[in-house]
N, C-alpha and C positions, 0 to 999 in steps of 0.2 A: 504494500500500500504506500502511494507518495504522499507529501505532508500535504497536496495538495485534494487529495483524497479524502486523510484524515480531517482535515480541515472544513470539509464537504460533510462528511460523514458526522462528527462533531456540532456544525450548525444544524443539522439534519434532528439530530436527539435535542437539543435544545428548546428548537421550534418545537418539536413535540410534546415536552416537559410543558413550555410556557403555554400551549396550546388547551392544554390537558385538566380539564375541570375543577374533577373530584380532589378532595386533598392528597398528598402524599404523609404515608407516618413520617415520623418525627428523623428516626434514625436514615430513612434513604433521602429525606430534604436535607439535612445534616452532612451527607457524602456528594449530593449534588451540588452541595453550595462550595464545597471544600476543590472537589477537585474541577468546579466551574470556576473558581478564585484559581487554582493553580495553571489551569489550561490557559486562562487569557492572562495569565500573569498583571492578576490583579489583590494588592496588599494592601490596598484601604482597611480601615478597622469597620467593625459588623458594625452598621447602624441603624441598629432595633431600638426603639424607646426602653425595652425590658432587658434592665441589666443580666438578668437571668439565661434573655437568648444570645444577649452580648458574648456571656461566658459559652454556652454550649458552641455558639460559629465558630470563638478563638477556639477553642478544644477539637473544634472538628479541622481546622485548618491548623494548628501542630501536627494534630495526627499525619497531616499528609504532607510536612513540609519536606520529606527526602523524595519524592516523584518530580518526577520534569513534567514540564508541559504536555509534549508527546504521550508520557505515559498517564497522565492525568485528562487528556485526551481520550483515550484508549478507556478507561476506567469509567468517565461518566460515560461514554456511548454504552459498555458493559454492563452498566446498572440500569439507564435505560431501557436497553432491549429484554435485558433479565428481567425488569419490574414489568412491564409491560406484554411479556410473555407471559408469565404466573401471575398476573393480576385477575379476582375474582370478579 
């Protein structure tokens, strides 16, 4: 796959996510936000009003601070297709 592919493929799960109604749990908004922050390499600080989800975004974007782009790439399309595969 070229990065131009991935790149394709990537905006392709996004549109999907944003497109995408119902809620998602807590724990795959959590990894979509993380490795959507690490994919576009983007380090602003979470700006939730609720100090509470302030904490869970920082927490979910440490979790992921040793992935690249590329592979942070690869990851949200992965969860993507995997949630929306097995979704009831």
């Amino acid at each position: 796959m070229t990065d131009k592919d991935l790149d394709i493929e990537f905006q392709n799960a996004v549109n999907r996510v944003n497109a995408y109604t119902e809620p998602f749990p807590a724990d795959t908004l959590l990894k979509l936000y993380a490795y959507y922050k690490k994919a576009t390499n983007d380090y602003g600080r979470p700006k939730s009003k609720k100090p509470i989800i302030n904490a869970f975004k920082t927490n979910a974007l440490f979790q992921a601070k040793n992935i690249s782009e590329d592979e942070a790439k690869r990851m949200y399309i992965d969860l993507v297709n995997n949630y929306f595969l097995y979704r009831k």
